[in-house]
N, C-alpha and C positions, 0 to 999 in steps of 0.2 A: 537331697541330691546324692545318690550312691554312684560309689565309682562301677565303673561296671568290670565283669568278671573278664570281657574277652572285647578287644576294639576291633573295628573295620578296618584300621588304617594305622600307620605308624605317627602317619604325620601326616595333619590337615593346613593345607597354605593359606589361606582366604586373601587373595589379592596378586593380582600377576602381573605388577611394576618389576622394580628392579628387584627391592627386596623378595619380594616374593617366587619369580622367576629364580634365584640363586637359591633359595632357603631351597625347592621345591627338586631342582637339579643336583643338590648337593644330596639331600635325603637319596636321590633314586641312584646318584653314585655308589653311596653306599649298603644298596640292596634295599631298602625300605620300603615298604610299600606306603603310597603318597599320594595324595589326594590334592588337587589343586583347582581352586573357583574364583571365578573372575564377571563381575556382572556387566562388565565395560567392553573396551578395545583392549586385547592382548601387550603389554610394554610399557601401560601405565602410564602417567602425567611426560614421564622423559621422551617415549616414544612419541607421543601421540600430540601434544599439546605444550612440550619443553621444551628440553636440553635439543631434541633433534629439530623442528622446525624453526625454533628461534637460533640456531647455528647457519640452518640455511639461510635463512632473511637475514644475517651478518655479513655472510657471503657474498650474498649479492648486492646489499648494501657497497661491501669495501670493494667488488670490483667497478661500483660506479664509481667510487671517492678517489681508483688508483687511476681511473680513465681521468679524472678531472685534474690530477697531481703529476700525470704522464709529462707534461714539458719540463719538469726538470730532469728528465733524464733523456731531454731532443727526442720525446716524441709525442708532435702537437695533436690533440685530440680534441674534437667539437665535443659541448657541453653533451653530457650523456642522454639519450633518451631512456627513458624508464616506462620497460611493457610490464606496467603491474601486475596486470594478469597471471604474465609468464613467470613475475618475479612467484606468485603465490603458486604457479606450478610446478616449479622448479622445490617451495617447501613439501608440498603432497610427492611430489615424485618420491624425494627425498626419504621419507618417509616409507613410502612403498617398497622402497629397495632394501628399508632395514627391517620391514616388517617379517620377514620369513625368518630371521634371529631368533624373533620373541613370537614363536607364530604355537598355534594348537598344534601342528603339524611335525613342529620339529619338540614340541617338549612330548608328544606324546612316544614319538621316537628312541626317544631319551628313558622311559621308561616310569613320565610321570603320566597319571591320570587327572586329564584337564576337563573339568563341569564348568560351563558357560552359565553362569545362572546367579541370581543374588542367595547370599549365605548370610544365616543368622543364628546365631549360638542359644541353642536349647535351653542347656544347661553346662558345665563345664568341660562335661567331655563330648556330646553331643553336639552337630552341625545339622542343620534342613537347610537346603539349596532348593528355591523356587528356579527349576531351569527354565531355559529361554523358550523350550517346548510346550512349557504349559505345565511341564509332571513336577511331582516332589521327589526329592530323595533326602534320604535322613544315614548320616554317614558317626559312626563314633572313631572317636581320633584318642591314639595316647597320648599323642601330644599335638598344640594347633597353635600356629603361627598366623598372628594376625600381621599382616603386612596390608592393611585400607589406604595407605596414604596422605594427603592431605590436600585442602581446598583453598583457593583465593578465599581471603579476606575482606569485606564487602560492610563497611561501614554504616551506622543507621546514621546519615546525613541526609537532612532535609533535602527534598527535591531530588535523591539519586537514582530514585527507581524512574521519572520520568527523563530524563535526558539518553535511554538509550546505552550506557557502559559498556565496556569491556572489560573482559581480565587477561590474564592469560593467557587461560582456559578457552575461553569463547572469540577471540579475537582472531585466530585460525579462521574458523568458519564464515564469520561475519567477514572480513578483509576480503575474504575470497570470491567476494560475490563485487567489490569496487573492481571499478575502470584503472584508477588511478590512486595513487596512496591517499591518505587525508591528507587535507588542503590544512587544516588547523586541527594538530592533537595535543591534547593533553594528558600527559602523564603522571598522575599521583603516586609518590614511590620514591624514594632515590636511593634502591640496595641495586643491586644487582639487574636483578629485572627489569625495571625503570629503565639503570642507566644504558645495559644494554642494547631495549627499544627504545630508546628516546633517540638516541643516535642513529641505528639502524634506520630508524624512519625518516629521522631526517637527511640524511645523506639518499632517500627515493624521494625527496622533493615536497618533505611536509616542513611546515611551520610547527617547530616543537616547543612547548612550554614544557618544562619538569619542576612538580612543585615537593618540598620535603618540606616536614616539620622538623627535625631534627635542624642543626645547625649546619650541617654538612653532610655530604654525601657518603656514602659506604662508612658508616659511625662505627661500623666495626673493625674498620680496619686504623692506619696509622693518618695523625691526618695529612702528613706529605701524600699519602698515594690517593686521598679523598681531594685536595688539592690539584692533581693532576689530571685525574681525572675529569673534577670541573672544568679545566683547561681543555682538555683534549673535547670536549660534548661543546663548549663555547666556540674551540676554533671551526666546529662543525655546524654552526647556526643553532644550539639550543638553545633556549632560554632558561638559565636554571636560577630558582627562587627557593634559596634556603632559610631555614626559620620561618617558615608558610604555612598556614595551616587553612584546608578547606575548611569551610562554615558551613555552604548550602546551596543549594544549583538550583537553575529555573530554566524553563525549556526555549525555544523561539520557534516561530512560526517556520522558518524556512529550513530547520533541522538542527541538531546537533543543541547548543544552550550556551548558558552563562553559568562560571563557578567565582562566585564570592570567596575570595582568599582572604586573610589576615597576616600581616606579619608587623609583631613591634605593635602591637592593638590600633593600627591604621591596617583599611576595609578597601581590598581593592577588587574589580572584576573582570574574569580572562575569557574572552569566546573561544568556541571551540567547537569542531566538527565533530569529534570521534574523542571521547572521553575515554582511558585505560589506565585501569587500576591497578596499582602494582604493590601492596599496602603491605607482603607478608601473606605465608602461609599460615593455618590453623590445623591442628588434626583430622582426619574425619572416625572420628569415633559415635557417633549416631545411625539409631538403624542396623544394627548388629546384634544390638541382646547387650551389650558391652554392661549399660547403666543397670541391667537388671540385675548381673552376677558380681554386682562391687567393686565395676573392676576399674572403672572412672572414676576423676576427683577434679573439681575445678575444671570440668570440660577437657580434661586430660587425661592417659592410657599411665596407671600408675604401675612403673618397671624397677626392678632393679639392677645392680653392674653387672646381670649376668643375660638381663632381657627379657626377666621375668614377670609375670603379672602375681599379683597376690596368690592367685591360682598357678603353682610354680609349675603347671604342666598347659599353663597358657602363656608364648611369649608373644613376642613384635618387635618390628625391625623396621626401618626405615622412617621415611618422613613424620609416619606416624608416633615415633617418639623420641624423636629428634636425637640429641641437641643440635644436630648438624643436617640440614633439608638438603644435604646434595646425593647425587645419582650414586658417585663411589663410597659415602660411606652408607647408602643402600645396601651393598652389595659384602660391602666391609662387615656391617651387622646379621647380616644375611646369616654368613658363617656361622655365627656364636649362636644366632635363636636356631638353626636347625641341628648342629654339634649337640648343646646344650638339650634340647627339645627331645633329641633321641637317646644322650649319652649322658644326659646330665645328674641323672640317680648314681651314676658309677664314677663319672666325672663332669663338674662343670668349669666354663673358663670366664671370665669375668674378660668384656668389653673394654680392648686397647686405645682409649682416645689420643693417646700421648702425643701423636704426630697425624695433625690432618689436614692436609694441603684443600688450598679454596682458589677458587679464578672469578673471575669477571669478566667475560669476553667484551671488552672495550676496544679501542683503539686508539692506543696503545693498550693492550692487556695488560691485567692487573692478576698479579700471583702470589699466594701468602704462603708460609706455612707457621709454625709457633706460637709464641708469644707477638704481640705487639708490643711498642714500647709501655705505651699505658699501661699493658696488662702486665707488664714487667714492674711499674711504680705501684701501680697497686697490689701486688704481691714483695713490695719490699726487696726485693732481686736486684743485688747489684748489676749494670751493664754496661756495656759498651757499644756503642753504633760506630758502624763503616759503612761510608756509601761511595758508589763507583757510579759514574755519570757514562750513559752509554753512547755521547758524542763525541769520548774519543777511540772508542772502542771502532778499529779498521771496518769488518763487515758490517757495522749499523752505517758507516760513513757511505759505503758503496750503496747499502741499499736503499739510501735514505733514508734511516729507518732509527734517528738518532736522538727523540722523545724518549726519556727514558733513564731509570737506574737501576740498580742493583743495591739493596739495603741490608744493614744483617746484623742481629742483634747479637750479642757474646759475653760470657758471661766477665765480668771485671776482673782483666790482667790475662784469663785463660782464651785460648782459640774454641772452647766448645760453642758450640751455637743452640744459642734461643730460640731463633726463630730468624724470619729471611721472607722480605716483600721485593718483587722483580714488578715494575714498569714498563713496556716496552717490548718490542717485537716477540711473539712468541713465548710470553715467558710463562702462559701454562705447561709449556713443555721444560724452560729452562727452572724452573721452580727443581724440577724431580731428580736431580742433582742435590739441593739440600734437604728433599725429602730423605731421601735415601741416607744420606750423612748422619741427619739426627736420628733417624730410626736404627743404624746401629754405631751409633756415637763415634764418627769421624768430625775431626774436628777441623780447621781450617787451613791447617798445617799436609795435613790428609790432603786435603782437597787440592791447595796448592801443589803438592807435589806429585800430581794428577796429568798426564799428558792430555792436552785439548788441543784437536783440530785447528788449526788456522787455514783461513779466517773463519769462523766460526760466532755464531751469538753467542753462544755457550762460554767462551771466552771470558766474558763479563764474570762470572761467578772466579774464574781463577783470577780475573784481575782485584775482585774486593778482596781474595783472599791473601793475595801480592801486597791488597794497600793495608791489611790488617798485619800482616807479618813486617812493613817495614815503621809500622807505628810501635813495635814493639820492637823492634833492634835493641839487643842489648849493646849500651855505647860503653858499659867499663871495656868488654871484650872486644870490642869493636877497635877499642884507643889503643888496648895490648895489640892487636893486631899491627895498628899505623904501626908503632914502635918495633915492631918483628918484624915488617918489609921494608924500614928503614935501615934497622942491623944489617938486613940480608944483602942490601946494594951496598953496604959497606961506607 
């Protein structure tokens, strides 16, 4: 496999998610010529099948759940009816209106070159793109950014292929064709996803069961906020069964089937209309040439801090090699494999993990950034936690909206911050406050001494920071002081 003397292209994208879309935009900012292939829907899993239609069906989820909550604030409102239909139109619309973002139309404007077509890698610097048309084309790239993404996770359990599943991925499609949400779903899963739709659907009037093997929900996170969370999904009628584990489904005559659970080595069985899987993503590294040029190991895209593949003029970015499956550090990776991919012979920059904020669109939302406290004991890291309870915080009181804390991890005696989990209204937004802080190291003191809006949510962060600063009062100075305004009245 000879390099070749002269390439077609600067920079090959294969894949037009998030990563890819930025890898492919950043190249044409900077004059490149770029080449970008995509065998799917343009915007990738977040456009098409994620982040944006399960936002909608949140939506309209909570504004049934704020219709049915409407009397405490005097105004009485009949149980909601739910036009499913309309609710699933409402996610396609959705969708439609962001698709011209991530469209052939607007990147081709931008100054990339978009081939609709499946891409498989020749050789190392070599691409052939079977187009949608029918033709080949065989494009050489100096450098190629695999941005493939990644796929639901789909268990070999007995009996799964008959009962009809969901994932994700296909639940879109399949939803869209009900009258009415399921009558009994089950959701395997308890990260994000799961807990998500388990909620969402149950608040449009299904019977949710959510079954986890783990012990508790969202295991990555701290377990107060996997705690509340269960709370928050119970006071909404799920049924959630932790330490569960499916064993094996059987179908029934009138639709939908039976799943054999386990938990504690007692075998119990949950009906169910609509089966949805929510287990975890996997890479999708298959079907590209990947396996033939060594560039795979254990069904994994083998990279290093900088995004590189063994073939250091192959990188990847996004879901496809983690460690983080969310949409912004997509985009966060983006950077480095197209930098890197162009500049990296003269310079390259080695992938910033250090600060990477996460959500859970629940209800109450869930927003992390840092360490957790686990991950603080198992790295031996001295710490300190502060938490602010957001029912007494003024605007959670008016809005109702008083589920909820502000948690914040520090390091022992100092106001720098570890990390920082928000509960409660909005706090994918109020998180980005201690993104920001850790990322260029303010510390609580900083923040405290921060003018915030009242009344404001945002408030809660200056008030943990108020209860961290009076946890540390120094009382020798403190005493000097009594003593010096006692002099002073004479």
């Amino acid at each position: 496999m000879q390099k070749p003397k002269q390439f077609d292209r600067n920079l090959i994208v294969i894949g037009a998610g998030a990563a890819g879309l930025v890898s492919a935009y950043i190249a044409a900012a900077v004059k490149a010529k770029v080449t970008l292939i995509e065998a799917g829907e343009m915007g990738g899993d977040c456009l098409n099948t994620g982040c944006v239609p399960s936002k909608a069906l949140i939506k309209c989820a909570r504004v049934a759940q704020l219709a049915r909550e409407s009397g405490q604030f005097g105004v009485r409102l009949p149980e909601p009816e739910i036009d499913f239909p309309a609710v699933m139109a409402h996610v396609r619309q959705s969708i439609e209106t962001i698709e011209p973002h991530d469209s052939v139309e607007r990147y081709t404007g931008l100054g990339v070159e978009v081939l609709k077509g499946y891409a498989r890698l020749q050789d190392p610097w070599t691409v052939r793109v079977s187009l949608d048309d029918g033709s080949e084309q065989t494009l050489t790239g100096r450098a190629i950014v695999l941005a493939t993404g990644a796929s639901p996770i789909v268990p070999p359990l007995p009996g799964l292929d008959q009962v009809g599943y969901v994932t994700s991925e296909t639940l879109w499609e399949r939803f869209a064709e009900l009258e009415r949400a399921p009558e009994r779903l089950l959701v395997l899963g308890g990260g994000a996803i799961g807990c998500e739709l388990a909620q969402a659907f149950a608040r449009l009037g299904s019977e949710v069961t959510l079954v986890e093997k783990a012990p508790r929900l969202l295991p990555a996170e701290d377990e107060e906020v996997s705690v509340a969370v269960a709370e928050a999904l119970a006071m909404d009628g799920v049924t959630v069964l932790t330490g569960t584990e499916a064993e094996r489904f059987e179908p029934v005559q009138q639709g939908g089937g039976q799943a054999f659970v386990s938990s504690a080595g007692d075998e119990r069985s949950l009906a169910f209309d609509q089966l949805l899987l929510a287990l975890g993503r996997r890479p999708r590294v298959e079907g590209f040439g990947l396996e033939e040029l060594g560039l795979v190991e254990d069904g994994r895209l083998k990279t290093d801090g900088y995004l590189r593949s063994v073939q250091p003029h192959i990188l990847a970015a996004g879901d496809l090699v983690g460690p983080y499956q969310f949409t912004h550090m997509a985009s966060h990776q983006a950077w480095y494999a197209a930098v890197n991919g162009l500049f990296g012979d003269l310079k390259k920059f080695r992938v910033d993990y250090s600060v990477v904020p996460r959500a859970v669109f629940v209800d109450p939302e869930v927003a992390s950034v840092g360490l957790t406290e686990s991950q603080a004991q198992e790295q031996g890291i001295a710490y300190e936690v502060t938490r602010y309870d957001l029912e007494g915080l003024d605007r959670a009181i008016v809005e109702g909206s008083r589920r909820g804390f502000v948690r914040v991890l520090t390091a022992k005696g100092k106001d720098r911050i570890l990390g920082a989990a928000i509960v409660g209204e909005n706090a994918a937004e109020l998180i980005a406050e201690f993104v920001m802080a850790m990322k260029h190291g303010l510390g609580l003191n900083k923040l405290l001494g921060t003018i915030h809006i009242y009344p404001t949510m945002m408030e809660a962060n200056r008030s943990a920071a108020g209860d961290w600063k009076r946890a540390h009062a120094p009382e020798a100075a403190l005493k000097l002081l009594a003593h010096f305004h006692r002099w002073r009245r004479g």
